[in-house]
C-alpha positions in Angstrom: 92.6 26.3 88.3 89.4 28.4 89.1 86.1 27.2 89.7 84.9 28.2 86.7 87.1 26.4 84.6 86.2 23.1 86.1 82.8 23.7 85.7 83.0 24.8 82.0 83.4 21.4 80.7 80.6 20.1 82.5 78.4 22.5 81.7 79.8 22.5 77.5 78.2 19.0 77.8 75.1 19.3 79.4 74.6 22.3 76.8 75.2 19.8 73.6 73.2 17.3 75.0 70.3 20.0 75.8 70.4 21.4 72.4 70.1 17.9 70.7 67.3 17.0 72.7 63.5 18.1 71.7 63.3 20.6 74.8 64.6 23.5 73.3 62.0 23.2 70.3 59.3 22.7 72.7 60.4 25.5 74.8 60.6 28.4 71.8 57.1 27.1 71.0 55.8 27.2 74.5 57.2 31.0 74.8 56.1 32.1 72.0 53.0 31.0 72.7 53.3 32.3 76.7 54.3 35.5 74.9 51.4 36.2 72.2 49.0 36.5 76.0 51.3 39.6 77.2 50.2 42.9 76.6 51.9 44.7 73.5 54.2 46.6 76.2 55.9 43.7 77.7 56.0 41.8 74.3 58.2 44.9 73.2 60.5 44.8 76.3 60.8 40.8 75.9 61.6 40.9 72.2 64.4 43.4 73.4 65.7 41.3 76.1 66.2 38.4 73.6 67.5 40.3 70.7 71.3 40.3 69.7 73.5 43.2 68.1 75.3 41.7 65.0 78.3 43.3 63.9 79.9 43.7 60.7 83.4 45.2 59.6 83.2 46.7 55.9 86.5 48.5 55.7 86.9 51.6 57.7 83.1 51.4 58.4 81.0 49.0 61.6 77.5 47.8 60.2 75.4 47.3 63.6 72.4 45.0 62.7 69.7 44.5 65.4 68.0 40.8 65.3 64.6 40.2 66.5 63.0 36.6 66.3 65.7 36.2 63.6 64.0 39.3 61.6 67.8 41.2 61.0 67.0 44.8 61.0 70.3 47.2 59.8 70.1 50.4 62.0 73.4 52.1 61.9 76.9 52.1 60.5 79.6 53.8 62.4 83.1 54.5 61.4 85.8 52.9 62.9 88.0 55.9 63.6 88.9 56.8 66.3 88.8 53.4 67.6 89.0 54.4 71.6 86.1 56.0 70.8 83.8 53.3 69.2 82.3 51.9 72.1 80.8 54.8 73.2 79.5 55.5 70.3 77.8 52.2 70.1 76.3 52.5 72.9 75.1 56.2 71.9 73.3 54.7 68.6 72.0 51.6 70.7 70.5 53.9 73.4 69.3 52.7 76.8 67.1 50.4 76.0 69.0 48.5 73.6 73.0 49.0 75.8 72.3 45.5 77.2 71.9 43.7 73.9 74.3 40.5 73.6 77.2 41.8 70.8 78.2 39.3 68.2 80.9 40.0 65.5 80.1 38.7 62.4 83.1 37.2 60.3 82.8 36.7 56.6 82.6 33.4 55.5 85.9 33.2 53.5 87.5 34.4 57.2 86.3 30.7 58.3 87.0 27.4 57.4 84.3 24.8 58.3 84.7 21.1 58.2 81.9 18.2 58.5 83.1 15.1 60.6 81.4 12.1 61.9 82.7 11.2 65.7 81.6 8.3 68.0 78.5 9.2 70.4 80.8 9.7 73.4 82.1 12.8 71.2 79.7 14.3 72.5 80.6 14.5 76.0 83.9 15.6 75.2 83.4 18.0 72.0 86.5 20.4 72.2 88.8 17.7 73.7 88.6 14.9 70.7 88.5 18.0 67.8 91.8 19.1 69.6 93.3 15.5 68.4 91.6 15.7 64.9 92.6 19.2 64.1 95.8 18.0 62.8 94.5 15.8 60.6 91.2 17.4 59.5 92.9 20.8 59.0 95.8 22.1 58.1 96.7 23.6 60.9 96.9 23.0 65.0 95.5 23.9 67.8 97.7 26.6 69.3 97.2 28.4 65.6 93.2 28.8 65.6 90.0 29.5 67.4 87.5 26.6 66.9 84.2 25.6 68.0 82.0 23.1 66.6 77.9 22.2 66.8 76.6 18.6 66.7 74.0 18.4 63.6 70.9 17.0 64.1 70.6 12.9 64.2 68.7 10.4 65.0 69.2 9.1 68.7 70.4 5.8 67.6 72.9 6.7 65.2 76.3 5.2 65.7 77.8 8.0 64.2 77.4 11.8 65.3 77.4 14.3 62.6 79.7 17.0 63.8 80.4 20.4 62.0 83.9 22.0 62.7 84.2 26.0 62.5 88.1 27.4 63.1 89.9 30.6 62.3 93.1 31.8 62.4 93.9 32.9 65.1 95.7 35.8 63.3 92.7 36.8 61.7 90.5 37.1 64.7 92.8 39.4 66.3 93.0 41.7 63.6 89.4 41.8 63.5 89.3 42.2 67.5 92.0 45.5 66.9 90.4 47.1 64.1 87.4 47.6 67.1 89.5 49.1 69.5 87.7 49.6 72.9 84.3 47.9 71.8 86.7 44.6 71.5 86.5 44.3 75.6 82.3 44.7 75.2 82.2 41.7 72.4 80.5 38.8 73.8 80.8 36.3 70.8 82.4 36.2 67.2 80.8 33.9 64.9 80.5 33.4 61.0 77.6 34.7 59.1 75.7 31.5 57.2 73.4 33.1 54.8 70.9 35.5 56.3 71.7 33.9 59.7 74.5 32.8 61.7 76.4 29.4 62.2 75.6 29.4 66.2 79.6 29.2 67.1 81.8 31.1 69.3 85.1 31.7 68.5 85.9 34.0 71.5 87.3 32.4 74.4 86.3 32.5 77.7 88.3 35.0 79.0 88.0 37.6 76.7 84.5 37.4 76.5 82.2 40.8 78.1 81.5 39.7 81.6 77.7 40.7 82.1 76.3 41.8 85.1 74.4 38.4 86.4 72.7 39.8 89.2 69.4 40.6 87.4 69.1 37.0 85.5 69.6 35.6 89.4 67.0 37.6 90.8 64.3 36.6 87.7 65.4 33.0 88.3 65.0 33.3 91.7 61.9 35.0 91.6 60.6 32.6 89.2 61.9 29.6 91.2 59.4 31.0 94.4 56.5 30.8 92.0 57.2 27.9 91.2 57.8 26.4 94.6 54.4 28.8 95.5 52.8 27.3 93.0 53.6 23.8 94.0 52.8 24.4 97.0 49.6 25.9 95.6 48.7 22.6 94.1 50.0 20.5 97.3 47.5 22.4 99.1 44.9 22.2 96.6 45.5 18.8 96.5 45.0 18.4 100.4 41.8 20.1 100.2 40.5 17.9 97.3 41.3 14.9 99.4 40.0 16.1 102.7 36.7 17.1 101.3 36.9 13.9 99.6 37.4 12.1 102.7 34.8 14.4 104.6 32.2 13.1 101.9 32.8 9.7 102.4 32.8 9.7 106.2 29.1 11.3 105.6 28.3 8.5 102.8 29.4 6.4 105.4 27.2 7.2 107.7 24.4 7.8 105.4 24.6 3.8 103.9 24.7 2.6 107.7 21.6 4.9 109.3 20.0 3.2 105.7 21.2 0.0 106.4 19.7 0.2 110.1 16.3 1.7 108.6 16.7 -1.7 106.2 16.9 -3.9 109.0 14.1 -2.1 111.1 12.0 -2.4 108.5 12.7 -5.8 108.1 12.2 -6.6 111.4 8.8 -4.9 111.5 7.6 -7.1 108.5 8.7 -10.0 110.4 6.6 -8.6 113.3 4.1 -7.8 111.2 3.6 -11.4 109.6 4.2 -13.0 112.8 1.0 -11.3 114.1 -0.8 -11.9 111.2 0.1 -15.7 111.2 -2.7 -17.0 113.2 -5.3 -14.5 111.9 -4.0 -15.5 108.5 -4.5 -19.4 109.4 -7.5 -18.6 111.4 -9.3 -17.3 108.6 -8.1 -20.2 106.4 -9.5 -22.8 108.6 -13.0 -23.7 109.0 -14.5 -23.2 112.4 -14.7 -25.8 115.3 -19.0 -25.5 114.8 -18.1 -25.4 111.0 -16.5 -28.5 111.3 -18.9 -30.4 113.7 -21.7 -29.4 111.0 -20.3 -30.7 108.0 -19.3 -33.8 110.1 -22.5 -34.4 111.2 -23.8 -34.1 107.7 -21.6 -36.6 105.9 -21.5 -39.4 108.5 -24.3 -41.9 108.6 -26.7 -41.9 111.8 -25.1 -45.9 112.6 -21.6 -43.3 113.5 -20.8 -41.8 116.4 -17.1 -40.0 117.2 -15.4 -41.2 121.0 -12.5 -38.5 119.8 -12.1 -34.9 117.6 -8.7 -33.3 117.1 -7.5 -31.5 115.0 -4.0 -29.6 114.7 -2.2 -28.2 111.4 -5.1 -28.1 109.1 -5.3 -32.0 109.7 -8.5 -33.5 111.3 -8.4 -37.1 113.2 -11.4 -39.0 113.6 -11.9 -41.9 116.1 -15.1 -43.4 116.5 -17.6 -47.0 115.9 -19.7 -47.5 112.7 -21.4 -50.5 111.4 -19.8 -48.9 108.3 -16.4 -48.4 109.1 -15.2 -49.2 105.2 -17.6 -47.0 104.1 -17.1 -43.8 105.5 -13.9 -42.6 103.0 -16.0 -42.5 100.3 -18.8 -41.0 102.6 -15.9 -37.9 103.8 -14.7 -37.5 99.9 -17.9 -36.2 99.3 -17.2 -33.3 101.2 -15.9 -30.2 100.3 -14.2 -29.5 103.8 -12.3 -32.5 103.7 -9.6 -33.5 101.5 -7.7 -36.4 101.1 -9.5 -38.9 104.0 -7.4 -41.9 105.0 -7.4 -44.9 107.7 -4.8 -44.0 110.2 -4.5 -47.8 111.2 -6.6 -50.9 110.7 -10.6 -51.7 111.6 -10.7 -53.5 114.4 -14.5 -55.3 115.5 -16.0 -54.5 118.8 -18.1 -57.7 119.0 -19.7 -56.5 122.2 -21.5 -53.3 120.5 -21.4 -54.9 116.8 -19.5 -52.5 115.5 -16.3 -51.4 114.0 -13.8 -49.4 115.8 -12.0 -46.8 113.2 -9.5 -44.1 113.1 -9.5 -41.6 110.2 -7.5 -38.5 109.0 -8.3 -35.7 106.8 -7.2 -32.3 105.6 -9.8 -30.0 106.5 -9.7 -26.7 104.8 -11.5 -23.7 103.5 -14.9 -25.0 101.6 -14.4 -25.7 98.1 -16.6 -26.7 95.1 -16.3 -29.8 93.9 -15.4 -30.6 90.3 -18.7 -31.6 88.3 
């Protein structure tokens, strides 16, 4: 067993469950729209690239149809005699440009008999393997007497039945269709059944007798485009890099931007606190009435019977120790004034009977001069 047949099955799966999927959709949208930005030039070479050559047997004659974005275009009808000559003279009518076009023969619908079958999901793993086992009773016939193939329909993704359309013909038929094309039947690279103006999308042909194509230049354009896209990942990579390292070179100056602020914060705070420091005492200096200041209005709201033995004051508070044959007297005397506030007796009177008087201590708030209330 070759390689390539153990990888056909794999790869017949991956295919079914690539076309049911919404990527090929997206895909012919995305190209065509990729393709509308090329110059006129490459759109023409393109649309050759993806066209097909449909081929039709009308009795002695070949109808060779070209098909463009599924616009069918007849170009030529050649006659089948002499047959060992009719791929040359395809490829004469085709020309250069159009020799590498993928060749379908075209079976007429009566030629083909088509069946639609419901299978589990897993059928679609295993397409050709479970329509082998239904053949015999779906069909008439077996599998060693036809060519089939078969498409999964579209469906929703959680059906619990797959709809499943089964193509087969003879395979009697198909080999007198392949002789009656002589040499061009070694250059055919799919028979199918035409479906109105289009085709059903089957392949009767198998593997082995289908025109081996020259591979080299498809590996070179997927090659070529899987190094730009690995450039242009690593485009983005580096982009990427360079987005983060200026990034990170931005915030390292941010950095040290907020902390050379933050230090200017703090200096200036410091200096405030400097500045209000120094201030303090001119600042409570200027609030307090002078020592003379003091003395005067002293002098003027005590009676001459009052003398002081002490003066101090501390805090804006002013204490007062002295003798007065008035000693009960003299709040009312300091309330009067507008230096003092608030005059109280730190303490009781206490009688000197030796001088007659009354020994007193007072306290006050002293303070800028203010008007009295009338």
């Amino acid at each position: 067993m070759s390689f390539a047949d153990v990888l056909t099955p794999t790869l017949s799966r991956l295919q079914a469950r690539y076309e049911q999927s919404p990527l090929p959709r997206f895909l012919a949208w995305w190209f065509g729209e990729l393709r509308g930005l090329l110059p006129a030039r490459w759109r023409e070479r393109l649309a050759v690239q993806e066209a097909e050559l449909w081929l039709h047997l009308q009795d002695d004659r070949l109808a060779l149809c070209r098909v463009v974005e599924r616009q069918v275009e007849a170009f030529e009808e050649l006659p089948l005699e002499p047959k060992s000559e009719l791929l040359e003279r395809v490829e004469a009518a085709l020309g250069e440009r159009r020799v590498g076009l993928r060749r379908v023969l075209l079976l007429a619908p009566t030629q083909v008999l088509r069946r639609r079958l419901t299978l589990p999901p897993v059928a679609r793993d295993k397409l050709r393997t479970m329509l082998a086992f239904e053949l015999d009773r779906q069909t008439p016939f077996r599998a060693e007497q036809v060519y089939y193939d078969a498409r999964v329909l579209p469906h929703p993704a959680d059906v619990r039945q797959v709809p499943v359309e089964l193509a087969l013909v003879q395979r009697d038929t198909l080999e007198q269709q392949m002789q009656r094309l002589g040499s061009l039947a070694s250059a055919i690279d799919a028979v199918d059944v035409r479906d109105g103006e289009s085709r059903l999308g089957c392949n009767f042909l198998p593997l082995e007798r289908r025109r081996r194509r020259d591979r080299r230049g498809r590996w070179v354009t997927l090659g070529l485009l899987a190094g730009s896209v690995l450039l242009l990942m690593l485009a983005m990579v580096q982009l990427v890099d360079n987005r983060r390292a200026a990034v990170a070179e931005l915030q390292a100056a941010l950095d040290e931007q907020r902390n050379a602020a933050r230090g200017v914060g703090e200096l200036r705070k410091r200096l405030d606190d400097a500045a209000a420091a120094a201030n303090f005492l001119a600042v409570q200096k200027q609030q307090q009435p002078s020592m003379v200041e003091t003395l005067n209005e002293l002098s003027r709201v005590l009676p001459d019977d009052t003398y002081l033995e002490r003066l101090h004051t501390s805090n804006g508070t002013v204490t007062l120790t002295g003798l007065s044959e008035q000693a009960a007297g003299l709040i009312v005397k300091l309330q009067e004034s507008p230096m003092l506030r608030n005059p109280a007796l730190a303490g009781s009177i206490n009688p000197d009977p030796r001088i007659g008087k009354d020994r007193f201590t007072i306290t006050a708030e002293i303070g800028p001069v203010q008007e009295k209330a009338k």
